[in-house]
ChimeraX commands (.cxc) that place a marker at each C-alpha (Angstrom):
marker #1 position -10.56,39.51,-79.33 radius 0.5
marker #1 position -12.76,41.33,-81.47 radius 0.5
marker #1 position -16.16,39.71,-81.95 radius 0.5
marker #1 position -17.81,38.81,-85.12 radius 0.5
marker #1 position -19.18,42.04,-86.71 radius 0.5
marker #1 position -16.00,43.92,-86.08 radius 0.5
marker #1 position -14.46,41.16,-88.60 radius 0.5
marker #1 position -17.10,41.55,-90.64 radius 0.5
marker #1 position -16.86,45.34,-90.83 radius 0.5
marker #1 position -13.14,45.05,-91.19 radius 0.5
marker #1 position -13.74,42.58,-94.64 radius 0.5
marker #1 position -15.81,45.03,-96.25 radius 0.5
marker #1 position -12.85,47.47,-96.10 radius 0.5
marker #1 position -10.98,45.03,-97.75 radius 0.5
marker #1 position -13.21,44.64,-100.37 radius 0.5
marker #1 position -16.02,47.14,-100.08 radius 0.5
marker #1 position -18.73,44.20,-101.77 radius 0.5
marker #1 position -17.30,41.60,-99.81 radius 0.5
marker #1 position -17.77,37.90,-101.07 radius 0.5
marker #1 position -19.60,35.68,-98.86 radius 0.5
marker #1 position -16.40,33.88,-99.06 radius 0.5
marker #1 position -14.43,36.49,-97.47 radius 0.5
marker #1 position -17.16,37.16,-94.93 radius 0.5
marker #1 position -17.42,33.67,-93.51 radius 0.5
marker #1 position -13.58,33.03,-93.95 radius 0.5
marker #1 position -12.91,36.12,-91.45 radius 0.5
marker #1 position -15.43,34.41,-88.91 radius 0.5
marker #1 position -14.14,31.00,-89.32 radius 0.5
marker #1 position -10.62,30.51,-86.78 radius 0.5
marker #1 position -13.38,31.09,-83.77 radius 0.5
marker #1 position -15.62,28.11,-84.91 radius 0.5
marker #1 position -13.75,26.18,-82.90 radius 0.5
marker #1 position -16.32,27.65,-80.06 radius 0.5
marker #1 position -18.65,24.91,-81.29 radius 0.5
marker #1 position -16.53,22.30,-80.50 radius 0.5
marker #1 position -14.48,23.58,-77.59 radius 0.5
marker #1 position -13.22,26.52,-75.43 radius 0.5
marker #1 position -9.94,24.73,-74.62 radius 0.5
marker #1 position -7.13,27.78,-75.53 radius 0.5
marker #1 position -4.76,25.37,-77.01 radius 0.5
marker #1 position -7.67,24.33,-79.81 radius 0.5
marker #1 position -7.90,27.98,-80.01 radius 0.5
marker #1 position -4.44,28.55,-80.84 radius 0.5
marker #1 position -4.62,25.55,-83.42 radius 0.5
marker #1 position -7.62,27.12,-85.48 radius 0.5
marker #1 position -5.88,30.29,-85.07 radius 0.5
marker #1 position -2.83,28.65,-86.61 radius 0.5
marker #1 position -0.28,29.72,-84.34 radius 0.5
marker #1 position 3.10,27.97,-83.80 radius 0.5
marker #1 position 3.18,28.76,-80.29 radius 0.5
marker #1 position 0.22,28.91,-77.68 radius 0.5
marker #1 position -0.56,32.44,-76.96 radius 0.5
marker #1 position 2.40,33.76,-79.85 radius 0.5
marker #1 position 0.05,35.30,-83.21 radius 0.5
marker #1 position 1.66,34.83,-86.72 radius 0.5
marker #1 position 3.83,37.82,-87.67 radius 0.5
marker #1 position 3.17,39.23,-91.12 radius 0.5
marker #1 position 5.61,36.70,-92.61 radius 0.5
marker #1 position 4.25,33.82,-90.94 radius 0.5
marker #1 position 0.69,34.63,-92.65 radius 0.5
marker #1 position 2.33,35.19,-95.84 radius 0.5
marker #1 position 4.07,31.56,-95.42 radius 0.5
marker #1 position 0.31,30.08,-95.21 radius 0.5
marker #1 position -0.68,31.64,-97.84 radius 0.5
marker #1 position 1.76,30.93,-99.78 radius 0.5
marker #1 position 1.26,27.09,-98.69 radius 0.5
marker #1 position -1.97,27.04,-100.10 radius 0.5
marker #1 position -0.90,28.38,-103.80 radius 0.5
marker #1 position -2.16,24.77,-105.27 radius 0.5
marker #1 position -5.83,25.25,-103.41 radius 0.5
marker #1 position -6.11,28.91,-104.22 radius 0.5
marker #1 position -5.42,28.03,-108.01 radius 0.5
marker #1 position -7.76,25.25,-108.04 radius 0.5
marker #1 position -10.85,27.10,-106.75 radius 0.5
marker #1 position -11.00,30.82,-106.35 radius 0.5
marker #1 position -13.49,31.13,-104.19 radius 0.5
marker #1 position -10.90,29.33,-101.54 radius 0.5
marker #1 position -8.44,32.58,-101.84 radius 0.5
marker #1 position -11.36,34.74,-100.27 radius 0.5
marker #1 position -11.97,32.60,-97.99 radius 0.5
marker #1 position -8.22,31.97,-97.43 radius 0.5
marker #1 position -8.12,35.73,-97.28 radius 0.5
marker #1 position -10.48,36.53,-94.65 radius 0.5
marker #1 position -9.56,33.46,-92.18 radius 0.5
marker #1 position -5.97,35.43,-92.37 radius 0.5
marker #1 position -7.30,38.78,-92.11 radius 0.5
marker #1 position -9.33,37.31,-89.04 radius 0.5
marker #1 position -5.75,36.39,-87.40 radius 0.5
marker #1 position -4.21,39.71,-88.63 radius 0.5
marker #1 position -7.11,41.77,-86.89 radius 0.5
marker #1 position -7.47,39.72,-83.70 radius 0.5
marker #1 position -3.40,40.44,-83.22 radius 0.5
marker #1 position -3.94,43.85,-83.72 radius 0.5
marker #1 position -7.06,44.23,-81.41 radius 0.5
marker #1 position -5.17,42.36,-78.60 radius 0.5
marker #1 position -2.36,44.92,-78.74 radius 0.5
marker #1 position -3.99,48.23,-79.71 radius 0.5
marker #1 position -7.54,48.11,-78.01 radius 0.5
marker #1 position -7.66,45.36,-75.07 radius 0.5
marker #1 position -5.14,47.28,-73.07 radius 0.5
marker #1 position -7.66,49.88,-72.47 radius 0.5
marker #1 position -9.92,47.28,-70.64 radius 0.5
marker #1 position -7.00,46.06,-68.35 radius 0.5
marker #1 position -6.22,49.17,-66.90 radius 0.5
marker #1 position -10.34,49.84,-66.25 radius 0.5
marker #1 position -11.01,48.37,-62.66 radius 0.5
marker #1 position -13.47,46.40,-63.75 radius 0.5
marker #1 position -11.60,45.39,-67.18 radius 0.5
marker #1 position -12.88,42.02,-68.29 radius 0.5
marker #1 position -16.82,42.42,-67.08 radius 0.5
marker #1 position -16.86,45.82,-69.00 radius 0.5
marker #1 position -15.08,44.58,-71.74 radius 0.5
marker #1 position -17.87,41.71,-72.42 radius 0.5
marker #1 position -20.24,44.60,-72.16 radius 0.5
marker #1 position -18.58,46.69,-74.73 radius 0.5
marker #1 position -17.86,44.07,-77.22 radius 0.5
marker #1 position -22.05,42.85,-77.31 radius 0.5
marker #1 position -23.13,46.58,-77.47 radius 0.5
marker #1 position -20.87,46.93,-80.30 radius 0.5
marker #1 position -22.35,44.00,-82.07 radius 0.5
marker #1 position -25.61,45.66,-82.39 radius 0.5
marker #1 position -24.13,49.16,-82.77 radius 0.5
marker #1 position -22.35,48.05,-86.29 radius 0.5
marker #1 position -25.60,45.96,-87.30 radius 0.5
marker #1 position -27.91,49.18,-86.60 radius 0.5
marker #1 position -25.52,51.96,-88.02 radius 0.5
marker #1 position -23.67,50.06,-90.90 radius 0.5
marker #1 position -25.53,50.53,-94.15 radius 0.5
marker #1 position -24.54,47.10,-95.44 radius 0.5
marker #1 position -24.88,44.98,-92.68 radius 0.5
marker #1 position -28.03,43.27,-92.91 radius 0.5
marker #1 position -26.65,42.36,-96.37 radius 0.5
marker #1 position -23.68,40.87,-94.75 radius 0.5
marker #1 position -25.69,38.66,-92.82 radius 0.5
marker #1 position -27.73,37.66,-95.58 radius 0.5
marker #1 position -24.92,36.85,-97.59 radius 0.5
marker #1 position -23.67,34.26,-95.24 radius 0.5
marker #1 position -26.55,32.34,-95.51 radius 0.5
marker #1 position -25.38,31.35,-98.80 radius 0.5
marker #1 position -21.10,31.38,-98.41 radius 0.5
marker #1 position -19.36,28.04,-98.69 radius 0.5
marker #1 position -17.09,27.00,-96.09 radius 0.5
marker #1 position -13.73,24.63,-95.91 radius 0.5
marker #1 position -12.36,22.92,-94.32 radius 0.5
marker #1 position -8.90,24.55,-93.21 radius 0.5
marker #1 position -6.87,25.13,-90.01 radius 0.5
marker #1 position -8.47,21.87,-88.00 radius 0.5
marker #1 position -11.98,22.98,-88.59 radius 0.5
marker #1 position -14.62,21.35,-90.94 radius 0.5
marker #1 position -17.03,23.27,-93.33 radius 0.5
marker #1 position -19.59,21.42,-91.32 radius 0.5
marker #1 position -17.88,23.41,-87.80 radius 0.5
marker #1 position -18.05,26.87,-88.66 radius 0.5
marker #1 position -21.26,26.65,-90.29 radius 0.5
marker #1 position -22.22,25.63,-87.27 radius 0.5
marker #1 position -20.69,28.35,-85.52 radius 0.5
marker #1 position -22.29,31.04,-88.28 radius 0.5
marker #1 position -25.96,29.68,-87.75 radius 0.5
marker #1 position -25.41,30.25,-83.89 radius 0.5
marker #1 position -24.05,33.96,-84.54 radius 0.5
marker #1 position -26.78,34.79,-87.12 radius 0.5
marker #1 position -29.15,33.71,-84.27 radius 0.5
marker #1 position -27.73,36.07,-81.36 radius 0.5
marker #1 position -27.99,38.65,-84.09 radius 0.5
marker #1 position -31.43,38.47,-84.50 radius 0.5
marker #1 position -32.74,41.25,-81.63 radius 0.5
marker #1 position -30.60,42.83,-79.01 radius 0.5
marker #1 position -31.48,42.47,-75.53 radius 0.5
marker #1 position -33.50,45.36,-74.19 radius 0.5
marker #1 position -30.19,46.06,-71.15 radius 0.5
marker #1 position -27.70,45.69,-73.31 radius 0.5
marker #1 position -28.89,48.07,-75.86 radius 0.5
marker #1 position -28.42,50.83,-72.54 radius 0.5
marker #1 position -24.50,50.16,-72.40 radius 0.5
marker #1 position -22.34,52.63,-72.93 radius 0.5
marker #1 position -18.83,52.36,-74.65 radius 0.5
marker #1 position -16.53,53.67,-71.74 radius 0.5
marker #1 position -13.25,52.44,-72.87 radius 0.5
marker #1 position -13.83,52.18,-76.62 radius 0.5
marker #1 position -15.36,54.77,-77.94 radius 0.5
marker #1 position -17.39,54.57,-81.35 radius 0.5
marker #1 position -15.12,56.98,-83.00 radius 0.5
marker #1 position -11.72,54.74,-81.98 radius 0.5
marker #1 position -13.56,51.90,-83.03 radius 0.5
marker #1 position -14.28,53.29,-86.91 radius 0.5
marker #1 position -10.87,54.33,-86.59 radius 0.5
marker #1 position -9.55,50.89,-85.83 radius 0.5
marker #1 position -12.10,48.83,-88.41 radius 0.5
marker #1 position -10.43,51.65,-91.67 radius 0.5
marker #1 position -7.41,51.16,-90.45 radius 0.5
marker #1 position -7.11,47.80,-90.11 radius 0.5
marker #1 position -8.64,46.54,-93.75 radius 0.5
marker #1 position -6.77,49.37,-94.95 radius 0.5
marker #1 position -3.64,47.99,-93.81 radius 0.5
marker #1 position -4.74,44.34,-94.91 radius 0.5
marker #1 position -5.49,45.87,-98.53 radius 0.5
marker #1 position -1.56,46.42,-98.88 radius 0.5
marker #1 position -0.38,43.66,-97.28 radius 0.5
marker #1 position -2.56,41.55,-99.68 radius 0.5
marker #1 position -1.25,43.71,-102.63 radius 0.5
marker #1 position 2.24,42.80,-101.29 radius 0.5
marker #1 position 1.03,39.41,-101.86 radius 0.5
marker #1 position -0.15,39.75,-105.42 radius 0.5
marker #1 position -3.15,39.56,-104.82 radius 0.5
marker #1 position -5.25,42.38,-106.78 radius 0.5
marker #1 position -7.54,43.97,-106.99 radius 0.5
marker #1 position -9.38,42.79,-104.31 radius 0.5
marker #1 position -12.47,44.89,-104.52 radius 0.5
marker #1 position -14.86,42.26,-106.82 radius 0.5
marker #1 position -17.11,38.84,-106.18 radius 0.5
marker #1 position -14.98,37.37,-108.73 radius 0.5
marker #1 position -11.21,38.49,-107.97 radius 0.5
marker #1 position -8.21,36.79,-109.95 radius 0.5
marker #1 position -4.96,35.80,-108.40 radius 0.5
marker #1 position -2.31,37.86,-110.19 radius 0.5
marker #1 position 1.32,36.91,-109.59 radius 0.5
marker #1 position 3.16,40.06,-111.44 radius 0.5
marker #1 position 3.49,40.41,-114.97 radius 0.5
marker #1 position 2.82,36.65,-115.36 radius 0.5
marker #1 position -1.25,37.42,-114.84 radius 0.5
marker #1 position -0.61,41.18,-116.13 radius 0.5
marker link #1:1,2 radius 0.2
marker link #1:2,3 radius 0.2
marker link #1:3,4 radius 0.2
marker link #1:4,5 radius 0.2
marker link #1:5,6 radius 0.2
marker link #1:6,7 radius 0.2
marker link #1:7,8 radius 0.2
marker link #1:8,9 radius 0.2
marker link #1:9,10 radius 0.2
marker link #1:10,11 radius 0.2
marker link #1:11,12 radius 0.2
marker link #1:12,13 radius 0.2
marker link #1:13,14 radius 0.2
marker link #1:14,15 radius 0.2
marker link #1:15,16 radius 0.2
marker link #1:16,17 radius 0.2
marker link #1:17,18 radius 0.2
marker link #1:18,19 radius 0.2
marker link #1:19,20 radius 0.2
marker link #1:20,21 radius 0.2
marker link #1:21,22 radius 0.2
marker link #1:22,23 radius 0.2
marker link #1:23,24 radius 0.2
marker link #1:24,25 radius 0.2
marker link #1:25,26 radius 0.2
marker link #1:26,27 radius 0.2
marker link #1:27,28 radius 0.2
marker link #1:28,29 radius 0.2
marker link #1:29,30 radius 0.2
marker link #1:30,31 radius 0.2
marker link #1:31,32 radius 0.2
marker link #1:32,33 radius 0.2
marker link #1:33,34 radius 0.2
marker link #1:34,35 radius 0.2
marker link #1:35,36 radius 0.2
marker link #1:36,37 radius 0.2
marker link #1:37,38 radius 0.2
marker link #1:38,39 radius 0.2
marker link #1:39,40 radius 0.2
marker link #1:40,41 radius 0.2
marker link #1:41,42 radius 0.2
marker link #1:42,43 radius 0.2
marker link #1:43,44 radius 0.2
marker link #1:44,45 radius 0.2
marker link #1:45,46 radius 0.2
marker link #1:46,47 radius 0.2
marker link #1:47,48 radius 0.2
marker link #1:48,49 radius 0.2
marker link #1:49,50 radius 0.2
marker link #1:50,51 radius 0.2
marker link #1:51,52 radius 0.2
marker link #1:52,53 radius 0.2
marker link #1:53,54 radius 0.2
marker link #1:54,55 radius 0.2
marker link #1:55,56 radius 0.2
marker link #1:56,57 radius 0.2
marker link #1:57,58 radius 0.2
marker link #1:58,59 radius 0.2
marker link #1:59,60 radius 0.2
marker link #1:60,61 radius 0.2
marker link #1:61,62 radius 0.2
marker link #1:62,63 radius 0.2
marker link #1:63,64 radius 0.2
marker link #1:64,65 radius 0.2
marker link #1:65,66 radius 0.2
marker link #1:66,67 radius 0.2
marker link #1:67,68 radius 0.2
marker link #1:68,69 radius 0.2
marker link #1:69,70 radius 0.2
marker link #1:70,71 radius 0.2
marker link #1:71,72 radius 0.2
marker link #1:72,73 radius 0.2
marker link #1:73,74 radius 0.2
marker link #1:74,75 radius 0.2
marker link #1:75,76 radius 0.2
marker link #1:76,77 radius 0.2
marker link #1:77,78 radius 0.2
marker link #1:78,79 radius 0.2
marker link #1:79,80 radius 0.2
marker link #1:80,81 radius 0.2
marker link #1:81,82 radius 0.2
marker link #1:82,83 radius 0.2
marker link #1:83,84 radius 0.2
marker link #1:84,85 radius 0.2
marker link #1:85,86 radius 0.2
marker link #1:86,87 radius 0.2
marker link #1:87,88 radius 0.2
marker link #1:88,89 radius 0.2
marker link #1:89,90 radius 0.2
marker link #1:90,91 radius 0.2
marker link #1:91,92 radius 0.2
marker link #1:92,93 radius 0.2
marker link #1:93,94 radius 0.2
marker link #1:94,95 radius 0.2
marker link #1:95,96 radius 0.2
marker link #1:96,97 radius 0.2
marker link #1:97,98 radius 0.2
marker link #1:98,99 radius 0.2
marker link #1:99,100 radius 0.2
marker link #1:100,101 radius 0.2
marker link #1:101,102 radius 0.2
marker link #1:102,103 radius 0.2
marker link #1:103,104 radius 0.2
marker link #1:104,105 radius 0.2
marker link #1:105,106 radius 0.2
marker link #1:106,107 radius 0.2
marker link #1:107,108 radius 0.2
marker link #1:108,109 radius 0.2
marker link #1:109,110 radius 0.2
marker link #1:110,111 radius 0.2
marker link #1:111,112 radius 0.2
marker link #1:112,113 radius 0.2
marker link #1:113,114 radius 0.2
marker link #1:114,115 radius 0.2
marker link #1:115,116 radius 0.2
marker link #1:116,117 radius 0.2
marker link #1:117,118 radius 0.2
marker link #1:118,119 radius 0.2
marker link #1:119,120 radius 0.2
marker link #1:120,121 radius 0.2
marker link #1:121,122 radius 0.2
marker link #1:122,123 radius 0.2
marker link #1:123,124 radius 0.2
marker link #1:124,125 radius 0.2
marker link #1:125,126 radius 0.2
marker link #1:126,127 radius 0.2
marker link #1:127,128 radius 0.2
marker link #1:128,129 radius 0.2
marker link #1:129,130 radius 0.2
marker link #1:130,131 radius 0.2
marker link #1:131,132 radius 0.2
marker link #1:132,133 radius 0.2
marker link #1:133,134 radius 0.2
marker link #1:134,135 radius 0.2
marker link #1:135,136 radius 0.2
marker link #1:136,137 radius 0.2
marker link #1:137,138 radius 0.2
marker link #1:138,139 radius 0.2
marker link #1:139,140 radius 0.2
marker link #1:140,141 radius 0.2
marker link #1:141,142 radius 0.2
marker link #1:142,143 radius 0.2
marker link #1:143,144 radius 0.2
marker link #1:144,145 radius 0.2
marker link #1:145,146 radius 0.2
marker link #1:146,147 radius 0.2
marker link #1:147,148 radius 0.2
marker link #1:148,149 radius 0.2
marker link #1:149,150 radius 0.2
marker link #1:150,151 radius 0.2
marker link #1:151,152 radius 0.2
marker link #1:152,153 radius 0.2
marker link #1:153,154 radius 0.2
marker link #1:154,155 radius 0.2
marker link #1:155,156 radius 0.2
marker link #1:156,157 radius 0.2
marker link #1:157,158 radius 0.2
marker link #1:158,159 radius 0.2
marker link #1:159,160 radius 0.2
marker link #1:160,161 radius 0.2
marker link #1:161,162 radius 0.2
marker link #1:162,163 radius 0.2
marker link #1:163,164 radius 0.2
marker link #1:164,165 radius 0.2
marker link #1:165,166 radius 0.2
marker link #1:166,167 radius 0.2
marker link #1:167,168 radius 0.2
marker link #1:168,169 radius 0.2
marker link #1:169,170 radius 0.2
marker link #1:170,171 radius 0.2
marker link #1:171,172 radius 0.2
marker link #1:172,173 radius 0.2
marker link #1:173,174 radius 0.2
marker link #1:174,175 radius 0.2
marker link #1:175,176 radius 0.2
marker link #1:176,177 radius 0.2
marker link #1:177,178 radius 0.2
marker link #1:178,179 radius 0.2
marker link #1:179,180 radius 0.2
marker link #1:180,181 radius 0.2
marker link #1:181,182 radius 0.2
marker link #1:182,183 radius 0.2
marker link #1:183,184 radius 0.2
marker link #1:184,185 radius 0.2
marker link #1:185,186 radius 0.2
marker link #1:186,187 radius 0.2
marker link #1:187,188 radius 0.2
marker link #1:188,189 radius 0.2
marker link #1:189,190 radius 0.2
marker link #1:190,191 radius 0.2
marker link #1:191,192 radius 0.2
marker link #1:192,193 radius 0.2
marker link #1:193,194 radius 0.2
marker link #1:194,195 radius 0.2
marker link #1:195,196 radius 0.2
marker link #1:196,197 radius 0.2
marker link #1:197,198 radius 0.2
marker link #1:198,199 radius 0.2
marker link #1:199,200 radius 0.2
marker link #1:200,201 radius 0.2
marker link #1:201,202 radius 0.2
marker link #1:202,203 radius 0.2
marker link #1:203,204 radius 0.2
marker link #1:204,205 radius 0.2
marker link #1:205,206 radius 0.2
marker link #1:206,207 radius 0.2
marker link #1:207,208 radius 0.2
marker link #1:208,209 radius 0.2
marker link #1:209,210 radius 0.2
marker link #1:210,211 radius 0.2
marker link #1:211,212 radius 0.2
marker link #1:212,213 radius 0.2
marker link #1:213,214 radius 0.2
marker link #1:214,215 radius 0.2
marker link #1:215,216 radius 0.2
marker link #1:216,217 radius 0.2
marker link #1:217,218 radius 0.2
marker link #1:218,219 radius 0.2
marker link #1:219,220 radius 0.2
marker link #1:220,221 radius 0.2
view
């Protein structure tokens, strides 16, 4: 699974000045990490139906659709609704489209853990916006939403920020052997890109502003 600035990166496609809604939504389904690394809590936070099985497209429309009441009552829940989804959406994709790659290396998983903390620091240093990113989620507001408590992936966010704070001198000397920086851009675009539609599907639009409306067809129009 992707770690957290590849989310990050992928919300700001979504919606190029992301909210710091969005931002800490699309971090929040691994805050169970504070609490446990048990892969059935995992699966819970992560909403699936069955252990190991991601939500399909339909599936993730279904919870969004079962939160219609919340989303109307407080918009800054449908970014963070939003990104927790596009969090799932991306983590599915990752597992099938990039963490193949690192099983068929001999050494997959140790290289893989190497990859995935260069590329923290790789997005931070090259990514215009990033710093802002992290400053914003200093200020988001959490909820509490797929077994997990504001107070949880706060939590979770304050331990991130912290490992962001300076990369360690060896790691900053590993080289991306499986993933390369280009397939990685490629991967980040394509993905939000992908999650723009499937949101517009939704009705959700446009989602490129702080203060985005829920539009339901002509109804909103």
């Amino acid at each position: 699974m992707p770690w957290p600035m590849v989310h990050l990166a992928v919300a700001a496609v979504i919606m190029p000045e992301p909210s710091a809604e969005l931002l800490i939504g699309s971090l929040a389904p691994d805050a169970v990490h504070v609490r446990s690394n048990d892969r059935g809590e995992k699966a819970k936070t992560h909403l699936m139906i069955v252990e190991g099985e991601f939500l399909t497209d339909e599936q993730l429309h279904d919870v969004f659709k079962a939160n219609a009441e919340h989303i109307e009552a407080d918009p800054a829940f449908l970014h963070y609704l939003l990104g927790y989804i596009a969090h799932i959406y991306t983590d599915r994709r990752w597992t099938f489209e990039i963490y193949p790659g690192y099983e068929a290396h001999s050494d997959g998983r140790k290289q893989y853990h190497r990859e995935v903390k260069r590329i923290e620091f790789m997005l931070l240093q090259e990514r215009p916006d990033a710093r802002a990113w992290l400053r914003q989620l200093q200020s988001d507001r959490a909820f509490e939403f797929g077994g997990l408590s504001a107070d949880e992936v706060h939590a979770y966010r304050d331990m991130k920020l912290l490992g962001l704070q300076e990369e360690p001198a060896d790691e900053s000397k590993v080289s991306l052997e499986v993933l390369s920086p280009e397939r990685l851009e490629q991967f980040i675009l394509a993905n939000g890109q992908d999650l723009r539609r499937l949101f517009a599907e939704w009705g959700v639009a446009p989602i490129i502003r702080r203060n985005v409306e829920m539009i339901y067809g002509a109804k909103e129009a």
